[in-house]
C-alpha positions in Angstrom: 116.1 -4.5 95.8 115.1 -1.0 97.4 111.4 0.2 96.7 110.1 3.6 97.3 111.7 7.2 96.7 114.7 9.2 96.9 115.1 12.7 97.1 118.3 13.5 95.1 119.7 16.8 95.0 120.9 17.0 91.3 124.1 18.6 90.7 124.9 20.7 87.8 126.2 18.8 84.6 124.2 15.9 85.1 121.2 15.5 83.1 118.3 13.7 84.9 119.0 10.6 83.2 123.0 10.6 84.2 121.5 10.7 87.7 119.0 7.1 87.1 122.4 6.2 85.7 125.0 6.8 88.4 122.0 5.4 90.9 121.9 2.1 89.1 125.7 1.4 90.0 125.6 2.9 93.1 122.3 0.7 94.1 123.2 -2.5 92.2 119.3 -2.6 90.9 118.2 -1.5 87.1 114.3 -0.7 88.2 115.1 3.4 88.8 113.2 6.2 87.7 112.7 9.8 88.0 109.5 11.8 87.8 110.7 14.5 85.8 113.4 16.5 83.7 116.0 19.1 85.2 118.2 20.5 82.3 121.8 19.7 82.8 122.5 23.2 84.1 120.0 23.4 86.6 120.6 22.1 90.6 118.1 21.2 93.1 115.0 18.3 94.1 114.9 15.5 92.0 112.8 12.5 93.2 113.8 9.6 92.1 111.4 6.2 92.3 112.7 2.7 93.3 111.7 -0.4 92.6 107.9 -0.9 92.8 107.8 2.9 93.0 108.2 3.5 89.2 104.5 2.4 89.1 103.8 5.7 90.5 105.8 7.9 87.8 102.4 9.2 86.0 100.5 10.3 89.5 104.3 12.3 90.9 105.0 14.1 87.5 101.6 16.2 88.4 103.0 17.8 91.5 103.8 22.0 92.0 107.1 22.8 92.1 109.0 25.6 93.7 112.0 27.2 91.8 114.5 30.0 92.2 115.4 31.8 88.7 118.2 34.2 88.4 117.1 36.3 85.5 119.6 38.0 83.1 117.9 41.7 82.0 119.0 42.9 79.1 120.3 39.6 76.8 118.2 37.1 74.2 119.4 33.7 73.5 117.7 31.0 71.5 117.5 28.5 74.3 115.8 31.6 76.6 118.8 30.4 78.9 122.6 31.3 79.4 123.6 28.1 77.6 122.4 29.2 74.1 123.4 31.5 71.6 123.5 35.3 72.2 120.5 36.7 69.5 120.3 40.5 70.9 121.6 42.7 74.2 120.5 45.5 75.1 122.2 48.9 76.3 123.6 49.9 79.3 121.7 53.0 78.8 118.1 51.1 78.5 119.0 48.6 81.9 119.6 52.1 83.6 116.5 53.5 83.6 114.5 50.8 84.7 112.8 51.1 88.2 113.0 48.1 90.6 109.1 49.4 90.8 108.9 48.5 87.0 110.7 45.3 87.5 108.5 43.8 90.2 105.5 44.9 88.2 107.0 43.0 84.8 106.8 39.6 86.9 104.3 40.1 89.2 101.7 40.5 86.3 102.5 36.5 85.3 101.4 35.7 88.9 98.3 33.8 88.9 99.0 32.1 85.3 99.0 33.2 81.7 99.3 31.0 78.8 102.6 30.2 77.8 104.5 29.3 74.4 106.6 26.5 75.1 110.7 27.3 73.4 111.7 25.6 70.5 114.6 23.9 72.8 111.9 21.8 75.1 111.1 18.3 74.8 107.7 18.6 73.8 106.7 17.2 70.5 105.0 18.4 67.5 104.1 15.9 64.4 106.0 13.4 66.5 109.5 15.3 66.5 110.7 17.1 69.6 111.3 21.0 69.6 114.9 20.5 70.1 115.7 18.6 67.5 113.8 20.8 65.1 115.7 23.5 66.6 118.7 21.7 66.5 118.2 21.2 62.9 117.4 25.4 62.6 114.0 24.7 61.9 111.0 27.2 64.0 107.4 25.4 63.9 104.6 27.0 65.1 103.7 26.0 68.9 100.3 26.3 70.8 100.3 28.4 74.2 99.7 26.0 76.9 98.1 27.8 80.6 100.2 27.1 83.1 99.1 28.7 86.6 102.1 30.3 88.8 99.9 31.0 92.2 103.3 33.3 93.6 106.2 34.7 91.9 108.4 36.3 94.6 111.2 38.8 93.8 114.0 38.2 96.6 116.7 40.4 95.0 117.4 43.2 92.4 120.9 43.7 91.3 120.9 44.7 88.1 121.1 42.9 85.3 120.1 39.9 87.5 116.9 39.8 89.1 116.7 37.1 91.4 112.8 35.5 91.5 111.5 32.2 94.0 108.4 30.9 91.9 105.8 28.4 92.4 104.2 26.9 89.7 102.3 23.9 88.2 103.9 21.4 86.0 104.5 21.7 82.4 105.8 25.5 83.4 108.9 26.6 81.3 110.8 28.9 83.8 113.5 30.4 81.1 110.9 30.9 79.0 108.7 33.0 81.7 112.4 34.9 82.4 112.5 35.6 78.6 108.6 36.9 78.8 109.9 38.8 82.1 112.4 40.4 79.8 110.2 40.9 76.7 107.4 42.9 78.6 110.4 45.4 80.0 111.5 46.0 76.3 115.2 45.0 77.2 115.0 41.0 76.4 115.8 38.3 79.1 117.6 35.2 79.8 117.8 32.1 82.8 120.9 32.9 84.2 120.4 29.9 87.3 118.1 27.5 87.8 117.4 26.0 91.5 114.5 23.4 92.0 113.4 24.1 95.6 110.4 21.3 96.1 108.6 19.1 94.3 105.2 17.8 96.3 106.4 17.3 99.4 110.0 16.5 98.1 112.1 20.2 99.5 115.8 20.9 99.0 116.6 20.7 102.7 115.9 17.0 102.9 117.4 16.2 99.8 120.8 13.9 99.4 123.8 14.5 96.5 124.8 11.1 94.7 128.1 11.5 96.8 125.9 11.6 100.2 123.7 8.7 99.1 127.0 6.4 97.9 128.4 6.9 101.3 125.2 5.9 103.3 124.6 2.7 100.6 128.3 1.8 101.8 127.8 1.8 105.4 124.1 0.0 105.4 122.5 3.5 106.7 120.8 4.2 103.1 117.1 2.9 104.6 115.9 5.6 106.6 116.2 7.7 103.5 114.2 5.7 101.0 110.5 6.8 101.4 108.0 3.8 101.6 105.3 4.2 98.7 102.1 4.3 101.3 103.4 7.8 102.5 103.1 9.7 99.1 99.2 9.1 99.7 98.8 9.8 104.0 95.8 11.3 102.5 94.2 8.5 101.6 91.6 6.5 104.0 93.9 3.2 105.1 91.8 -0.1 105.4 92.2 -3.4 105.9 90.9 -6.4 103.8 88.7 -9.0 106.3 90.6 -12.1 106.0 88.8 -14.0 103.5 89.5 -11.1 100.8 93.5 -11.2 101.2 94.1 -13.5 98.5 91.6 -11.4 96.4 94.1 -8.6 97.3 97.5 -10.5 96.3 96.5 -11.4 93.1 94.7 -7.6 92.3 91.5 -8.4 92.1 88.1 -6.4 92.4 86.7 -5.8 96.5 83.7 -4.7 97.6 83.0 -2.7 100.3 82.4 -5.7 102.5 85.8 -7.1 101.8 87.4 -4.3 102.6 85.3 -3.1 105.7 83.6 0.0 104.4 80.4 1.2 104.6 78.4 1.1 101.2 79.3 4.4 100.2 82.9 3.3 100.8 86.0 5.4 101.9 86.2 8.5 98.8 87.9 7.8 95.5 91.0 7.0 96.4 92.2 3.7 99.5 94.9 2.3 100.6 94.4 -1.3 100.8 96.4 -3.3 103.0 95.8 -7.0 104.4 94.4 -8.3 107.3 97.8 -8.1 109.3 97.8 -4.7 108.1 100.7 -4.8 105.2 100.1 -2.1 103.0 99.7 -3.8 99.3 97.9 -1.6 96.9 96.3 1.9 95.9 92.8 0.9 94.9 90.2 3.6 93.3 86.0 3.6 93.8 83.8 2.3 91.0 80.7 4.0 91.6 78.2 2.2 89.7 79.9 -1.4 90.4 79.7 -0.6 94.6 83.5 -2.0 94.8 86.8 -0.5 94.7 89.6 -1.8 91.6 93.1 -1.6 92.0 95.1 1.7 90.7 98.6 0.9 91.6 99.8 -2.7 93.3 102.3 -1.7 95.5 103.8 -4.3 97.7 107.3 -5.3 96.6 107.4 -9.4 95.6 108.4 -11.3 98.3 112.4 -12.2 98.6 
């Protein structure tokens, strides 16, 4: 069984889930994840986590991301995208006298984060429903703005009607619905024309494999060097080594002190990676300051074949 992570590039038409799908056959295994949605439409990074690496979905899903949005000036749909129905558009008359001056300044004023309303086609949930099936259903329910910080929007091309914007954001960010807020704020209404997911984390678009590349290389035996070992996701974390009376402690997740694991009292920051005495990387273990010992956060180490 493979553990660790892949970074898939996504093809349009597949939902996120058709990708875990067409990775199950192609792998032979049913433990596959990914770490979060891409609509169907929408290309680009998707890391996806093998094995003992589905352990790690919660602390992956809270990485930045990097996208490039072609925005549509002058069009409203109900989905904020290209996909949805057509609600209002705009004159040729009002797209004219727009300034690329005027354009930059409607989406450089999201920069830094504004508090967003998340569309009625999303999968959040309200009262235990999601937002697209109330929409679905032609229902509207009031939704909370949710903050969502956007340290640089970059425009890289004006061609009007299409504005073409490379955005870094935090998670939970709705990118057709900042186009549509783009779009509102220049009085002419705005839609996601194309959606590219450049990076997630450390996962970028140039390292990323289709599910045709990653067939062949499963086929040949060359797959390996492209599945990413769990330990590197967390380089940033202090590695240590359990003495060797504490390695059973360490197989069967149990609590280590600082002793057992060769730190000094005020141990190695919040977050280790524990690995035996022979060095084999087992766990992700976080501090418990009042206890003087370290518990495990994520057991790692695959079982053995």
């Amino acid at each position: 069984m493979w553990n660790g992570l892949l970074n898939v590039y996504k093809e349009a038409g597949y939902t996120s889930n058709d990708v875990v799908a067409r990775l199950r056959g192609i792998l032979r295994q049913k433990k596959i994840g990914h770490t979060g949605t891409l609509d169907p439409a929408a290309v680009g990074v998707l890391p996806v986590l093998l094995g003992t690496a589905c352990r790690l979905s919660e602390y992956l899903t809270d990485h930045d991301k990097t996208y490039r949005a072609v925005l549509r000036l002058g069009v409203t749909t109900d989905t904020q995208d290209m996909t949805g129905t057509v609600l209002n558009e705009a004159g040729q008359a009002q797209l004219k006298v727009l300034s690329e001056h005027e354009i930059a300044q409607a989406a450089l004023f999201f920069q830094g984060g504004y508090d967003q309303v998340p569309p009625m086609y999303s999968a959040k949930q309200i009262g235990g429903k999601r937002l697209y099936d109330l929409a679905r259903e032609g229902k509207v329910v009031e939704r909370k703005p949710v903050h969502v910080e956007i340290p640089k929007i970059e425009i890289e091309e004006i061609s009007l009607p299409l504005v073409t914007l490379k955005i870094d954001c935090s998670k939970g960010t709705y990118i057709r619905t900042l186009c549509a807020d783009i779009g509102e704020r220049l009085g002419v209404g705005g839609a996601m024309e194309h959606l590219e997911r450049l990076r997630v984390g450390g996962f970028f678009i140039g390292d990323s494999l289709s599910l045709g590349r990653i067939e062949a290389l499963s086929k040949s035996g060359e797959l390996a060097p492209y599945v990413i070992p769990c330990e590197e996701m967390f380089l940033d974390c202090l590695r240590v080594r359990t003495i060797p009376e504490a390695d059973r402690k360490l197989l069967n997740g149990n609590e280590l002190t600082m002793r057992e694991l060769g730190l000094p009292p005020r141990g190695g920051g919040d977050m280790i990676r524990v690995c035996d005495s022979a060095g084999t990387f087992y766990a992700l273990y976080r501090q418990t300051p009042s206890a003087g010992t370290y518990r495990p956060y994520r057991m790692l180490r695959p079982p053995e074949e």
